[in-house]
TORDRENLUM-505359 format. One line per field, with one value per atom (N, C-alpha, C): residue number from 1; residue in one letter; atom name; x negated, y, z negated. Coordinates in steps of 0.02 Angstrom, whole numbers, padded with zeros to 5 digits. Example, Ala and Ser with C-alpha at 12.3 -4.5 7.8 and 13.67 -1.06 7.14 Angstrom:
2
num: (1 | 1 | 1 | 2 | 2 | 2)
residuo: (a | a | a | s | s | s)
atomo: (N | CA | C | N | CA | C)
px: (-00660 | -00615 | -00660 | -00642 | -00684 | -00645)
py: (-00284 | -00225 | -00165 | -00112 | -00053 | 00002)
pz: (-00390 | -00390 | -00390 | -00354 | -00357 | -00394)
This chain:
134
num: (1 | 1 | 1 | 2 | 2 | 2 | 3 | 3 | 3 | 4 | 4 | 4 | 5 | 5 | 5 | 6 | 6 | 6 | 7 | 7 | 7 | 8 | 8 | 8 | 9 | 9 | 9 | 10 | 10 | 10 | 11 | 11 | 11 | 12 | 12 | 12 | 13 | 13 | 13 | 14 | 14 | 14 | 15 | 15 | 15 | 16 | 16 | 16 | 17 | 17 | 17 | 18 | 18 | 18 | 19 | 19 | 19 | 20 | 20 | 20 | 21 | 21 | 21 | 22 | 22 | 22 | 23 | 23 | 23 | 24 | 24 | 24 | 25 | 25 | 25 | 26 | 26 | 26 | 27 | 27 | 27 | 28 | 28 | 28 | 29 | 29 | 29 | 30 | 30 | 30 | 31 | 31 | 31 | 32 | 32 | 32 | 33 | 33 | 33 | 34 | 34 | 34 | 35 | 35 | 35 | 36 | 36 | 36 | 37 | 37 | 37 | 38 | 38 | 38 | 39 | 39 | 39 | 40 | 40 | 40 | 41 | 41 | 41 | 42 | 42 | 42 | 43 | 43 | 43 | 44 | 44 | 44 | 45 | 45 | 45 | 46 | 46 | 46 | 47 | 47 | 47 | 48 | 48 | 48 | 49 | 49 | 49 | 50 | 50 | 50 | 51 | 51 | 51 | 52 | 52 | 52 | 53 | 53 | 53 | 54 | 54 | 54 | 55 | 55 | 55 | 56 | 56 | 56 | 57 | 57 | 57 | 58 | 58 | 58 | 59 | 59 | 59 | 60 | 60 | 60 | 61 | 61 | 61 | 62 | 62 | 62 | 63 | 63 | 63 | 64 | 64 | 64 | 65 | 65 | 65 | 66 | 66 | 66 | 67 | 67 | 67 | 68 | 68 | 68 | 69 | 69 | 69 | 70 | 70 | 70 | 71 | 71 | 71 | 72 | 72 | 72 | 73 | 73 | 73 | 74 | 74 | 74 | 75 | 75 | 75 | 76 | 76 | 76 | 77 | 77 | 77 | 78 | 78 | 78 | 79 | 79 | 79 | 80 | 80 | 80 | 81 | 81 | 81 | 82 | 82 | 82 | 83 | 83 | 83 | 84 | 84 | 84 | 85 | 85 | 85 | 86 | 86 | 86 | 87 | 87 | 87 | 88 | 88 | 88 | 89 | 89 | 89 | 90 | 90 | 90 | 91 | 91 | 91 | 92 | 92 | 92 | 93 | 93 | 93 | 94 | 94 | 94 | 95 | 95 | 95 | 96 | 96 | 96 | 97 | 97 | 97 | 98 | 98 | 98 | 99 | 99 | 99 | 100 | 100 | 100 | 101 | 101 | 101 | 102 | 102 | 102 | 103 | 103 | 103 | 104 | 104 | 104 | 105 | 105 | 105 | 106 | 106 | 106 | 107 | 107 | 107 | 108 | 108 | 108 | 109 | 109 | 109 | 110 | 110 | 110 | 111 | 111 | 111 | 112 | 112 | 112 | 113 | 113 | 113 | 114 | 114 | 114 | 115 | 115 | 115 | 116 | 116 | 116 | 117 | 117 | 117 | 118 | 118 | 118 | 119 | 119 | 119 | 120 | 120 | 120 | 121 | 121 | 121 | 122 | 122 | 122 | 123 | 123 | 123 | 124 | 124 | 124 | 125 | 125 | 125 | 126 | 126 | 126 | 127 | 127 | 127 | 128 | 128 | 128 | 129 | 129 | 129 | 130 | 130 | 130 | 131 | 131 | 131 | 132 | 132 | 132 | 133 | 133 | 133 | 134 | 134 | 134)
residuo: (x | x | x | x | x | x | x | x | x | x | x | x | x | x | x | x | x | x | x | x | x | x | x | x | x | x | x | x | x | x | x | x | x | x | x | x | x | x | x | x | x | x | x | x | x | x | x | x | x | x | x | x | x | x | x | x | x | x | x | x | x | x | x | x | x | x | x | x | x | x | x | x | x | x | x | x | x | x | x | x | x | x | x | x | x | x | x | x | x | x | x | x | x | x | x | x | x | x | x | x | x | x | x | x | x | x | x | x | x | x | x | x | x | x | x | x | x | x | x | x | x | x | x | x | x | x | x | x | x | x | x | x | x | x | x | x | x | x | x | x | x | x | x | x | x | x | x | x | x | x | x | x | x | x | x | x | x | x | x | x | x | x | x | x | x | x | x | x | x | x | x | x | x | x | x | x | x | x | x | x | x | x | x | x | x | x | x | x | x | x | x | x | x | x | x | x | x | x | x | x | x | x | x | x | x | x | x | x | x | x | x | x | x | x | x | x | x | x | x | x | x | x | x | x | x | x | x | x | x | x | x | x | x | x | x | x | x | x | x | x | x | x | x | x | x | x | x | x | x | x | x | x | x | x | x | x | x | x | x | x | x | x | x | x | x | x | x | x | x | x | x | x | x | x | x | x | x | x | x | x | x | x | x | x | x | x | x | x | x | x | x | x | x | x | x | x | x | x | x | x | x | x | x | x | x | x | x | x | x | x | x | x | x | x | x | x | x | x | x | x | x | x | x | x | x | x | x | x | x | x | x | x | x | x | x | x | x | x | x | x | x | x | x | x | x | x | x | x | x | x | x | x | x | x | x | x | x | x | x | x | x | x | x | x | x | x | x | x | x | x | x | x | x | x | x | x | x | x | x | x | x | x | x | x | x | x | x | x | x | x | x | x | x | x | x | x | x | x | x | x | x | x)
atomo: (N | CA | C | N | CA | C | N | CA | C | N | CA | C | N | CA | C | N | CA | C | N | CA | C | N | CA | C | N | CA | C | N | CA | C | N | CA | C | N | CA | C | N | CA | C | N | CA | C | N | CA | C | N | CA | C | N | CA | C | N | CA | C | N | CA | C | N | CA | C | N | CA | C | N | CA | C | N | CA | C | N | CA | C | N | CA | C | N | CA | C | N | CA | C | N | CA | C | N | CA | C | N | CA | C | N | CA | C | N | CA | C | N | CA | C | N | CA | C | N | CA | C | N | CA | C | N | CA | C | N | CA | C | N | CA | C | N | CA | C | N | CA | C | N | CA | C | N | CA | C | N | CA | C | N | CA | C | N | CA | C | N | CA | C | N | CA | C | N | CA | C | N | CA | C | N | CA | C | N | CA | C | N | CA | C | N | CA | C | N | CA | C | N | CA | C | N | CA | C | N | CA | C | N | CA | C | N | CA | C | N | CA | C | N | CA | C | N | CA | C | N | CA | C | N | CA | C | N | CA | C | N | CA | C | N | CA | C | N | CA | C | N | CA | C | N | CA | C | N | CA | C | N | CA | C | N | CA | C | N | CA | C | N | CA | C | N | CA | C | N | CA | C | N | CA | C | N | CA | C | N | CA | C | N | CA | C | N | CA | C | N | CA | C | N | CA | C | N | CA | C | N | CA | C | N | CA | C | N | CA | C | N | CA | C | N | CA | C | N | CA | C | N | CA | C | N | CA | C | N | CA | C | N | CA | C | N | CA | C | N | CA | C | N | CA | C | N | CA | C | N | CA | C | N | CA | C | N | CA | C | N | CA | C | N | CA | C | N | CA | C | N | CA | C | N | CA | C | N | CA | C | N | CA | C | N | CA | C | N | CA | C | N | CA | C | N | CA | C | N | CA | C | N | CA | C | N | CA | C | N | CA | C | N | CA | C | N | CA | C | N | CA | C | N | CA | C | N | CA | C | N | CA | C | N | CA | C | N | CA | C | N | CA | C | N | CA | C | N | CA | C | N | CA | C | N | CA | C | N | CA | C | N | CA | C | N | CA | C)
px: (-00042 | 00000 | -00045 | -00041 | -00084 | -00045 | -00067 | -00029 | -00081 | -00044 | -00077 | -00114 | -00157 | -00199 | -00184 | -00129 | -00089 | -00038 | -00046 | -00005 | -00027 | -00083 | -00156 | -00173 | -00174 | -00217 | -00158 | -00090 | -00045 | -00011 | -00060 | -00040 | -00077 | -00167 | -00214 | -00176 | -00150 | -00141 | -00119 | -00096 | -00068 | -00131 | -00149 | -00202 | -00212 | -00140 | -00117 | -00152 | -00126 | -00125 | -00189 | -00227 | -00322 | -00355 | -00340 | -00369 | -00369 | -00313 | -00292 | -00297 | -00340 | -00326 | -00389 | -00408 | -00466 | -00497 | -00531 | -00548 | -00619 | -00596 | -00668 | -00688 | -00724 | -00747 | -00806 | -00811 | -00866 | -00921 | -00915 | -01004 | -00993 | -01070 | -01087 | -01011 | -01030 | -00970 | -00889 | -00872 | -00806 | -00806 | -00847 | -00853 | -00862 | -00904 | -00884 | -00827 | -00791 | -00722 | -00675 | -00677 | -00637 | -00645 | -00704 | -00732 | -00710 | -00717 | -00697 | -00619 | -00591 | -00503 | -00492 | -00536 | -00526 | -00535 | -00596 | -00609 | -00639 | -00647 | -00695 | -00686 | -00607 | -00579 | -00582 | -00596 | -00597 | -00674 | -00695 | -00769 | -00738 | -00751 | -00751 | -00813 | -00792 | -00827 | -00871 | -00932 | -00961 | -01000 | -00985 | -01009 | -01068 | -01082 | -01139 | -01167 | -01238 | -01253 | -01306 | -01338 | -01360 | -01425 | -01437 | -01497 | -01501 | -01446 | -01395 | -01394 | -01413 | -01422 | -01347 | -01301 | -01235 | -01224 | -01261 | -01280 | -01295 | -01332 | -01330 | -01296 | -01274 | -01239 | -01192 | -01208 | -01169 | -01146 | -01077 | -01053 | -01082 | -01115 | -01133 | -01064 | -01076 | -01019 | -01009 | -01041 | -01001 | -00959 | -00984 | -00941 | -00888 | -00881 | -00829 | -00787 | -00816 | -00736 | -00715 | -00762 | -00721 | -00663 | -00680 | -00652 | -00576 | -00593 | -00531 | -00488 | -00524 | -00490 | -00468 | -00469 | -00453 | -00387 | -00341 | -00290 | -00290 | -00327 | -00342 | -00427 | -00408 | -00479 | -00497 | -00539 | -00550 | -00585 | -00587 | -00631 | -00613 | -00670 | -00664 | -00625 | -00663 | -00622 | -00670 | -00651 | -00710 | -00717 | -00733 | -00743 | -00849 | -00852 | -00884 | -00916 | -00890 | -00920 | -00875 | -00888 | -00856 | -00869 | -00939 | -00940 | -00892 | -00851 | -00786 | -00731 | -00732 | -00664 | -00666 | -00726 | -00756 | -00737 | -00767 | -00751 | -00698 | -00627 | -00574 | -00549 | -00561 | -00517 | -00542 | -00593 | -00661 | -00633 | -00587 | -00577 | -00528 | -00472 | -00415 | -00384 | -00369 | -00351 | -00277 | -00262 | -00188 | -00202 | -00251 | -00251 | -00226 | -00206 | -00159 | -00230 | -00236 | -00283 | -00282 | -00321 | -00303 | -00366 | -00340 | -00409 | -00400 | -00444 | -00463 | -00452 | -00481 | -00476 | -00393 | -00351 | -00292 | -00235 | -00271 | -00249 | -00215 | -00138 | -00101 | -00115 | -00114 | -00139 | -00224 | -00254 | -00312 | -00341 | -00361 | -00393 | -00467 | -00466 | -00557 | -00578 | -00671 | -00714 | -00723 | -00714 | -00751 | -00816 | -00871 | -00937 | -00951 | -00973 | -00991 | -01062 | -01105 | -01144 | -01192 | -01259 | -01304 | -01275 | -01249 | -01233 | -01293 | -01298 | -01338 | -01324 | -01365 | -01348 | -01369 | -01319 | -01323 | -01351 | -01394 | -01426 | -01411 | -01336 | -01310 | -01308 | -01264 | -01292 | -01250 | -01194 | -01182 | -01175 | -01130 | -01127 | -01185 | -01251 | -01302 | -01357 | -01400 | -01451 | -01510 | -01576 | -01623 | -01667 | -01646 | -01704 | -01661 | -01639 | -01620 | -01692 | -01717 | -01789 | -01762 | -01727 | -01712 | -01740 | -01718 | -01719 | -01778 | -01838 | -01931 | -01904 | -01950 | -01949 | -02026 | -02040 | -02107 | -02150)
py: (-00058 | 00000 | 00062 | 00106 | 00146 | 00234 | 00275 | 00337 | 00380 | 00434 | 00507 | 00531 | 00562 | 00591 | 00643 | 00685 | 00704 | 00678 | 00617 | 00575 | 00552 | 00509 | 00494 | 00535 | 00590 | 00639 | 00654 | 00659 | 00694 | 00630 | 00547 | 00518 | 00519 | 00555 | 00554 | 00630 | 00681 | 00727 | 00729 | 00667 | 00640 | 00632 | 00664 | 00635 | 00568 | 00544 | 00476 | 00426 | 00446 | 00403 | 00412 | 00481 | 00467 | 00406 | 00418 | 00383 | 00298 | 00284 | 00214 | 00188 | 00227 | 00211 | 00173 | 00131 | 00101 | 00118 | 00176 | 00191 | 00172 | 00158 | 00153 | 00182 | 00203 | 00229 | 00211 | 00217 | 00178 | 00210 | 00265 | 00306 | 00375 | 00396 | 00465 | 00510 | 00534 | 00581 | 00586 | 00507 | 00518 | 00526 | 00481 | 00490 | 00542 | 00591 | 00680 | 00712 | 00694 | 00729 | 00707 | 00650 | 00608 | 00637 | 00633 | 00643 | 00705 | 00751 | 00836 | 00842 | 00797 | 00806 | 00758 | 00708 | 00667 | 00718 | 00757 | 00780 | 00729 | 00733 | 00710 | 00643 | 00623 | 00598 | 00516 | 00511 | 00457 | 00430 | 00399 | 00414 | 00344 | 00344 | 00313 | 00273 | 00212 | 00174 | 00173 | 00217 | 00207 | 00133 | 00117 | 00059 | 00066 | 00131 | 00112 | 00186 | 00169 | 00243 | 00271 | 00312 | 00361 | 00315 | 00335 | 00277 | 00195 | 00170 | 00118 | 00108 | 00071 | 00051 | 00034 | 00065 | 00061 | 00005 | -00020 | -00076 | -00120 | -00139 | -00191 | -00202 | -00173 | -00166 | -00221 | -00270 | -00315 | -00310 | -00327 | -00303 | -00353 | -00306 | -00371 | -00411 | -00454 | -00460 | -00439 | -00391 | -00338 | -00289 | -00256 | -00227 | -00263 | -00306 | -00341 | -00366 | -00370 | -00363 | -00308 | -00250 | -00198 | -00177 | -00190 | -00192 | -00227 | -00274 | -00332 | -00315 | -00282 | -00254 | -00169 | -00150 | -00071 | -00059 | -00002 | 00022 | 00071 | 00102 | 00161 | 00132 | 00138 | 00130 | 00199 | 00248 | 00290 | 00271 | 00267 | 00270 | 00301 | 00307 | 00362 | 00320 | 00266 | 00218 | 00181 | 00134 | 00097 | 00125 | 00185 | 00201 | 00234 | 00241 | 00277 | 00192 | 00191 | 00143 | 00059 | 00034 | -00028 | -00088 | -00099 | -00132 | -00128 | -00072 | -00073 | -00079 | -00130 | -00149 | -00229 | -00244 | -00328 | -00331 | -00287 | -00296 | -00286 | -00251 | -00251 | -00307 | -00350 | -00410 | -00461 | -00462 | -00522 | -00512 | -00472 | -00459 | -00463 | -00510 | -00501 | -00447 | -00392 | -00324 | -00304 | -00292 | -00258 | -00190 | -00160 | -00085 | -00051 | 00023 | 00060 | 00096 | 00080 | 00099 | 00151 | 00206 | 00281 | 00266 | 00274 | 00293 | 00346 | 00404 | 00470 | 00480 | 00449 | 00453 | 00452 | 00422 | 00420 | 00473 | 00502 | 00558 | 00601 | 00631 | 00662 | 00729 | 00771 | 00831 | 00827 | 00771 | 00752 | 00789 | 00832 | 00871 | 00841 | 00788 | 00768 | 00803 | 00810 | 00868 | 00782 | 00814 | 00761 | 00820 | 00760 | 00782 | 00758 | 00823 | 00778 | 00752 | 00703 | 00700 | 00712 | 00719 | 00750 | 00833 | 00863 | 00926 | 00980 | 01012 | 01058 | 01127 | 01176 | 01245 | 01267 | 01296 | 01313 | 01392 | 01424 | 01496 | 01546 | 01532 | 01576 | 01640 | 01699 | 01772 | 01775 | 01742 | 01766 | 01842 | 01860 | 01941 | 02002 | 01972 | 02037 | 02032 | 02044 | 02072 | 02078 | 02048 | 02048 | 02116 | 02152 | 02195 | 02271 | 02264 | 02326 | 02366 | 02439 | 02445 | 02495 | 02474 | 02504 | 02589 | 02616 | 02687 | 02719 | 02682 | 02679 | 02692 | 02766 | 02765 | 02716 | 02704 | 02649 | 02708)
pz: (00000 | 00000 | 00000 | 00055 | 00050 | 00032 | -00016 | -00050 | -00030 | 00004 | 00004 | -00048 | -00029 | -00078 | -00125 | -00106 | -00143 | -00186 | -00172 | -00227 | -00269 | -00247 | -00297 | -00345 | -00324 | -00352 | -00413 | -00397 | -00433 | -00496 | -00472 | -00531 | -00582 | -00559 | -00593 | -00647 | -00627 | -00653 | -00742 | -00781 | -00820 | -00855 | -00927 | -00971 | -00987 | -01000 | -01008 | -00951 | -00925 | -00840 | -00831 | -00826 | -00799 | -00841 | -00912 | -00950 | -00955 | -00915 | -00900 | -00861 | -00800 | -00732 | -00718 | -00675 | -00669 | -00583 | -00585 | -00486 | -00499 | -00432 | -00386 | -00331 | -00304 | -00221 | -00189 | -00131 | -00086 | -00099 | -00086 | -00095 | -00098 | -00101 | -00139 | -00154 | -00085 | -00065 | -00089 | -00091 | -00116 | -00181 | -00205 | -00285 | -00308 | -00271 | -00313 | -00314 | -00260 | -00241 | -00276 | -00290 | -00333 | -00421 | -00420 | -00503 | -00511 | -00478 | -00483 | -00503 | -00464 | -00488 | -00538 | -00559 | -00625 | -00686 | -00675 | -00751 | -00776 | -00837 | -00876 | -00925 | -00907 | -00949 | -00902 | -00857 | -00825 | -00792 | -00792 | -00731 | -00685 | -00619 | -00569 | -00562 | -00537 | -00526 | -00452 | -00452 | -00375 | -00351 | -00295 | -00277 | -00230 | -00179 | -00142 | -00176 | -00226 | -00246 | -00203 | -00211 | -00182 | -00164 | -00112 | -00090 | -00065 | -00068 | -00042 | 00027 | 00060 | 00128 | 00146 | 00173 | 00208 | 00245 | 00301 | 00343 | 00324 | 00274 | 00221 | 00163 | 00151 | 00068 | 00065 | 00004 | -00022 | -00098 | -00110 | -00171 | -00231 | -00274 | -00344 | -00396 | -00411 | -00467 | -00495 | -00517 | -00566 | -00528 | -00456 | -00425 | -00396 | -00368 | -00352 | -00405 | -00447 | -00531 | -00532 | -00523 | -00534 | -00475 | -00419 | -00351 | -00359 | -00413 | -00417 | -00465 | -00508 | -00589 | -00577 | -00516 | -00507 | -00491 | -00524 | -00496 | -00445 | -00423 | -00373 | -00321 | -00269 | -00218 | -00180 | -00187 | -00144 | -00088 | -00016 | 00017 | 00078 | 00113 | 00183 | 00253 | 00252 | 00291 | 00335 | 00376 | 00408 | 00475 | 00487 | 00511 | 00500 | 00420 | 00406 | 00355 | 00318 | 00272 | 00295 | 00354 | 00366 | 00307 | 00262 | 00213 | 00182 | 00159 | 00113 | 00144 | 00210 | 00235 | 00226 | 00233 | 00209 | 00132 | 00103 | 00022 | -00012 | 00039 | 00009 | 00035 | 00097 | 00112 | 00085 | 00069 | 00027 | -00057 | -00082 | -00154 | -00147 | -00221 | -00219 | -00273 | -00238 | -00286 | -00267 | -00325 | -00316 | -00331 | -00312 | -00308 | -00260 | -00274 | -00217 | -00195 | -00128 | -00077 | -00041 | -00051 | -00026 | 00021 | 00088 | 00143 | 00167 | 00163 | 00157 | 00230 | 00276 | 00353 | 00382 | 00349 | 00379 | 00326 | 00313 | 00269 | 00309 | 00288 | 00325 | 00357 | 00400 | 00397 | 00388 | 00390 | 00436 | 00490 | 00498 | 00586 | 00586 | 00625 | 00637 | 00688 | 00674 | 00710 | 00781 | 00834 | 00878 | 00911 | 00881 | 00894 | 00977 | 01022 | 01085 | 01080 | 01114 | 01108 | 01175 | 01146 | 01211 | 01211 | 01164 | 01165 | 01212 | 01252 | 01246 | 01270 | 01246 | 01243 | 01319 | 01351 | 01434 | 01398 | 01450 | 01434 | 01482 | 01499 | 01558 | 01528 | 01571 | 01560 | 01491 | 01471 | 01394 | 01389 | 01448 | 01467 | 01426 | 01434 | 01449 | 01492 | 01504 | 01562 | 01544 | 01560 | 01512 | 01564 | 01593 | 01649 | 01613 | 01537 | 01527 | 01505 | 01500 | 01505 | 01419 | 01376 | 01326 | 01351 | 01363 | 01369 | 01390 | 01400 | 01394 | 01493 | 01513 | 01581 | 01584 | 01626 | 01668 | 01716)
């Protein structure tokens, strides 16, 4: 079952409820964004920390209990971290699964690639003689 992030966010809003809640998230990034609207009263469980090889990353048993024992999953989506699409179907969790990528009101940047900067006239003139007669 997957809940908007505004929903997520608005069950964490409850002192009660942060304090009871058991999250987790894939890496660096979500886990700050996440932790910032927790406050202080909850800490999240990060699974790939800072320095974590993405392409390799396999979940330890301790992370994969927690994976299994969580009521809330933050992650970006497999688009970005595909290890945490293996590790949510490889774990049996009844957590409500928020993927950040399919987030409503979502606008993604599409990066072109091979970008490069054309040096056309960019409406000015390089033979202006700044005011200097010759």
């Amino acid at each position: 079952m997957r809940y908007s992030i505004a929903l997520a966010c608005a069950m964490m809003g409850s002192p009660l409820a942060a304090q009871d809640l058991k999250v987790v998230t894939d890496f660096q990034v979500t886990h700050s964004l996440v932790s910032m609207v927790m406050g202080d009263d909850t800490a999240a469980t990060l699974l790939l920390d800072q320095g974590g090889d993405p392409h390799s990353f396999q979940l330890r048993p301790s992370q994969a209990q927690a994976l299994a024992d969580a009521d809330l999953v933050f992650w970006v989506g497999e688009e970005l971290t595909p290890w945490m699409a293996r590790a949510l179907s490889g774990t049996e969790t009844q957590a409500d699964i928020v993927t950040l990528i399919e987030a409503d009101g979502l606008h993604l940047q599409d990066f072109a690639h091979g970008h490069s900067h054309s040096h056309d006239d960019h409406g000015h003139s390089h033979d202006d003689d700044h005011g200097h007669s010759h």
